[in-house]
matplotlib code that plots the C-alpha trace (Angstrom):
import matplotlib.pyplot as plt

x = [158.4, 158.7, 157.3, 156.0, 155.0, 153.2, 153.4, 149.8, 146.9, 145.2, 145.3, 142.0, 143.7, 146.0, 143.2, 143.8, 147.0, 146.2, 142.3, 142.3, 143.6, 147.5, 148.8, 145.5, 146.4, 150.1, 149.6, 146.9, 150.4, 151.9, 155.0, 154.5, 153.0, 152.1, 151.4, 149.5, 150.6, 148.8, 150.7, 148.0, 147.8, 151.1, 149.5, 147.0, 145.4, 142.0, 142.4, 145.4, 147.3, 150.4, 150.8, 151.2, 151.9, 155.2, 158.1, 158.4, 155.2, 153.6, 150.9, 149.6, 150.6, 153.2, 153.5, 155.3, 158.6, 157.6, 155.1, 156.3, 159.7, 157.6, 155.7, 158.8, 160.3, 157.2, 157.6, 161.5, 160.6, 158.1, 160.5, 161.1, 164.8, 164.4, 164.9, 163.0, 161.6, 159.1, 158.2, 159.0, 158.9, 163.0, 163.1, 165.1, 163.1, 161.5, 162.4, 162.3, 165.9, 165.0, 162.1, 164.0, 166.6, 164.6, 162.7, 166.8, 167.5, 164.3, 164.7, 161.3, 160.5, 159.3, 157.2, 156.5, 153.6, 153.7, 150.5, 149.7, 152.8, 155.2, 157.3, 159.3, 162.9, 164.4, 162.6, 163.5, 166.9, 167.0, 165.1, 164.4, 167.2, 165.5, 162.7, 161.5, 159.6, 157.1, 157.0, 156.7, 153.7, 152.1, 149.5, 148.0, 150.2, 153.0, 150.1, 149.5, 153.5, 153.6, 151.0, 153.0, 156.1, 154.3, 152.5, 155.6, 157.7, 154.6, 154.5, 158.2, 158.1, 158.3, 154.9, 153.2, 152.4, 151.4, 152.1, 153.6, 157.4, 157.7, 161.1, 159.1, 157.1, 157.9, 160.6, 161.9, 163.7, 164.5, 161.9, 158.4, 155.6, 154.8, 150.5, 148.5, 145.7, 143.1, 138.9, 137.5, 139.8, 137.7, 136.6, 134.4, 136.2, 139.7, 141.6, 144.5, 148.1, 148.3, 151.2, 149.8, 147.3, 150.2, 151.6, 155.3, 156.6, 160.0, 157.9, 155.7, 158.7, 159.9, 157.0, 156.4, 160.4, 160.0, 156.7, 158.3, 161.2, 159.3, 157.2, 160.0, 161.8, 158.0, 157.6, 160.9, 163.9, 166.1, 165.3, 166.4, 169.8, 170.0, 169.3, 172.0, 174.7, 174.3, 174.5, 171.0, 170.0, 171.2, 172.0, 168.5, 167.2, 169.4, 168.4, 165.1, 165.9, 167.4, 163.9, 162.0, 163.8, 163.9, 159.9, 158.9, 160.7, 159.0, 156.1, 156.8, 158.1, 155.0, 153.3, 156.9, 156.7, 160.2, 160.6, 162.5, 165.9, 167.0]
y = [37.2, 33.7, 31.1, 27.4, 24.8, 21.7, 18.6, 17.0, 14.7, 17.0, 20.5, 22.2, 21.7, 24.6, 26.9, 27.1, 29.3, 30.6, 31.5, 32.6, 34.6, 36.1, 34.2, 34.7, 39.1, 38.2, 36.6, 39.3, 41.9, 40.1, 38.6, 34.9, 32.6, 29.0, 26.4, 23.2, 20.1, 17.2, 14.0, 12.0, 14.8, 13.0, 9.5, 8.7, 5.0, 5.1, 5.5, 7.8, 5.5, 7.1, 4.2, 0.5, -2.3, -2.3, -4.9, -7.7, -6.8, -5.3, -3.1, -0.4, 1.5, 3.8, 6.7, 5.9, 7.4, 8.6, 10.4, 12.8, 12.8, 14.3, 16.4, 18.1, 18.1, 20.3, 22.7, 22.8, 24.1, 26.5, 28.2, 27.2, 25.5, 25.8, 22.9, 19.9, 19.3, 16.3, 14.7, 12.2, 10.7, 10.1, 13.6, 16.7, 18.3, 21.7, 24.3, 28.5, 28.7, 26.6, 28.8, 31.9, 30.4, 30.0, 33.9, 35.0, 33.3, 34.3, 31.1, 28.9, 25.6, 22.6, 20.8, 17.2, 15.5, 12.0, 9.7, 6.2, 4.7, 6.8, 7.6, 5.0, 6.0, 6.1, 9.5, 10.4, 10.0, 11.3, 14.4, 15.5, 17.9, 17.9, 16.0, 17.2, 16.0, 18.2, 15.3, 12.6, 11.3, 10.0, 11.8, 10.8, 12.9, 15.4, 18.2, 19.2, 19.8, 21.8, 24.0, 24.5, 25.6, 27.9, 29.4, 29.6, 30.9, 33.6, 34.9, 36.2, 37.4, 41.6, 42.8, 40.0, 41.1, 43.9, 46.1, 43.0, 41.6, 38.3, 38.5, 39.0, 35.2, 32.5, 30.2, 33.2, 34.6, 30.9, 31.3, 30.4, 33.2, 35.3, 34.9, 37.8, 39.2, 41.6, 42.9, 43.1, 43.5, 41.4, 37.9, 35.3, 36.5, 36.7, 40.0, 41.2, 41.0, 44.6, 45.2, 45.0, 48.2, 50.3, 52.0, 51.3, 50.1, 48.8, 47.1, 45.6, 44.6, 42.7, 40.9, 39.6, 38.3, 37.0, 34.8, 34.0, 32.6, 30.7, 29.2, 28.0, 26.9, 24.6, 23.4, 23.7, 23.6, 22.5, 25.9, 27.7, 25.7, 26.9, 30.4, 30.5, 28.9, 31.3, 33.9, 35.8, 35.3, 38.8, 38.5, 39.7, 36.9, 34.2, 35.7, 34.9, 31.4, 30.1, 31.8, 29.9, 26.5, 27.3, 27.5, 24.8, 22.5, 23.4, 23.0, 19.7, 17.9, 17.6, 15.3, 13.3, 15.2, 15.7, 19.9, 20.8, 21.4, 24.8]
z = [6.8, 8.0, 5.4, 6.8, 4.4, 5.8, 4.7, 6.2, 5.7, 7.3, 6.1, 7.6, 10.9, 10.2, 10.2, 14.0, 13.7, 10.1, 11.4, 14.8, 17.2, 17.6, 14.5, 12.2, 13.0, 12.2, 8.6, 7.7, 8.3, 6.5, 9.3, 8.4, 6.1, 5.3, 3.0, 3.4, 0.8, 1.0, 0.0, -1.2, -4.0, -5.2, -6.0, -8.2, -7.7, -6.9, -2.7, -3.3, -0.9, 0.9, 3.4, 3.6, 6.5, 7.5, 6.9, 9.1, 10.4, 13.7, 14.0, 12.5, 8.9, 7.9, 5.9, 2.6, 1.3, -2.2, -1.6, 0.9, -0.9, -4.3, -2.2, -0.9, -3.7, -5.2, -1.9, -3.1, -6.7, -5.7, -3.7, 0.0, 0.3, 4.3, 7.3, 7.0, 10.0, 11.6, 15.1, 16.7, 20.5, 19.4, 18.9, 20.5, 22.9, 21.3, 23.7, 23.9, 22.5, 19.7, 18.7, 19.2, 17.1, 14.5, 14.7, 14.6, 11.8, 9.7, 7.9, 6.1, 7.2, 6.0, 8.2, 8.0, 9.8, 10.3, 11.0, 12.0, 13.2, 11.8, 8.7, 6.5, 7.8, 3.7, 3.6, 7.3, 6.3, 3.0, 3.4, 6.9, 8.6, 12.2, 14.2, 17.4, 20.3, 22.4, 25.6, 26.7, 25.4, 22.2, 20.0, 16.4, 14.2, 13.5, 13.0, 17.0, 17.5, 13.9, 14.8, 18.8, 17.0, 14.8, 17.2, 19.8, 16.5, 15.7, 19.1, 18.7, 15.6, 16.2, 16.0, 16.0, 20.0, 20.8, 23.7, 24.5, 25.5, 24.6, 26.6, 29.4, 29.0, 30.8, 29.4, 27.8, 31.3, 32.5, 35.6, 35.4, 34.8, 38.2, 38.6, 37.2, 38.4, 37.2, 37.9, 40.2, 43.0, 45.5, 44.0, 46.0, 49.0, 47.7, 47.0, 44.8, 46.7, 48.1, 46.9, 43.3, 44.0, 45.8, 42.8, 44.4, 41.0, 42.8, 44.9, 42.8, 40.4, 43.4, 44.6, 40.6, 40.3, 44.0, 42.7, 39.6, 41.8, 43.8, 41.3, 39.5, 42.5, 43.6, 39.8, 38.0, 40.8, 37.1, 35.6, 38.8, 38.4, 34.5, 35.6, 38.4, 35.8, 33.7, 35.8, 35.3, 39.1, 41.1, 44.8, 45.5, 44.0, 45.4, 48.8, 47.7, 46.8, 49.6, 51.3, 48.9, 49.3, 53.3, 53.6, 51.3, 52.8, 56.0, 54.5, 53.3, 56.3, 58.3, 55.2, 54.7, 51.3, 49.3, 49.2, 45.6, 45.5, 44.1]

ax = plt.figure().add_subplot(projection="3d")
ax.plot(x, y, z, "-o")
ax.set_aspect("equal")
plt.show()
């Protein structure tokens, strides 16, 4: 079982992952759990203040050091000794390796959400093993990201899916997701891919890598570059690439447009 403890101002927005959906049915068996600490339970003036204005000024507040540090010191004595993890636009980038890294190695986590405009670096140094960033683009706190790598961390756990490969995802195969489709086969004029209702299983396993291909190659051209270095592309797929890559440029050279590079 994979244990998360949060650190957050914010606990009832953990009900997301520990309420609904995939990752409720995974914690009811038992694969994954979590804990929500509230720093402001560590102070005791009347406000229970855990930030103040920062030195040298500027805008905004910033989470204190102390109380953090004492409320991961509590998660420490009650049992979780895992990563220390927060977020931060500085951050590595939180990609499918790191998750699966993290399902492999069946370890707990700390997870430390900042607020306001950000985290007094003392306890960032002290305390905290790894931060992460999600992208490129700023959000109110450390609780949105937390709750993406739980859910991304969840989803692998085995079990936790289904009738499901999670190898199978996108990210997860270093392509892009082929499109699905489902009833009824006719929709407002537009059908299902015939191949799809032919029962030719080869077939259909080569129209869904083909799509995945091009996607990728439309949206992600870097992804098909990963994929080729490391070998995973067969020579039925890099026949399909250079397909790919051959028609979208023709179908980007009438507008002026720029046609990916795969």
């Amino acid at each position: 079982m994979i244990r998360f403890d949060a650190v957050t101002l914010f606990p009832e927005m953990f009900s997301a992952v520990s309420e609904c959906g995939i990752t409720a049915r995974a914690r009811k068996r038992g694969l994954w759990d979590i804990g929500l600490w509230n720093p402001r339970d560590e102070v005791h003036d009347p406000h229970r203040t855990v930030d103040d204005r920062p030195f040298g000024g500027g805008p905004g507040m910033v989470l204190m050091a102390e109380p953090l540090a004492r409320t991961v010191d509590r998660i420490r004595r009650a049992g979780n000794r895992g990563r220390v993890i927060s977020f931060a636009p500085s951050g590595k980038k939180l990609e499918d390796r790191d998750i699966a890294e993290i399902v492999e190695r069946d370890e707990p986590l700390v997870l430390v959400c900042g607020r306001y405009e950000g985290i007094d670096e003392r306890f960032l140094e002290d305390y905290v093993d790894t931060q992460y960033c999600i992208g490129d683009f700023v959000l109110s706190g450390g609780e949105l990201p937390a709750l993406c790598l739980i859910d991304a961390v969840v989803r692998r756990i085995p079990g936790a899916i289904r009738d499901l490969s999670t190898s199978d995802e996108s990210f997860a195969t270093g392509l892009l997701d082929y499109p699905h489709y489902t009833r009824p086969e006719a929709w407002r004029g537009k059908k299902v891919p015939d191949v799809l209702l032919s029962g030719d299983h080869a077939a259909v396993d080569r129209w869904n890598r083909d799509r995945a291909l091009e996607a990728t190659c439309k949206f992600r051209p870097d992804l098909v570059k990963i994929a080729r270095s490391c070998g995973s592309l067969s020579k039925a797929d890099e026949k399909s690439v250079r397909e790919i890559v051959r028609r979208l440029k023709e179908e980007a050279s009438p507008s002026g447009a720029r046609a990916p590079e795969a």
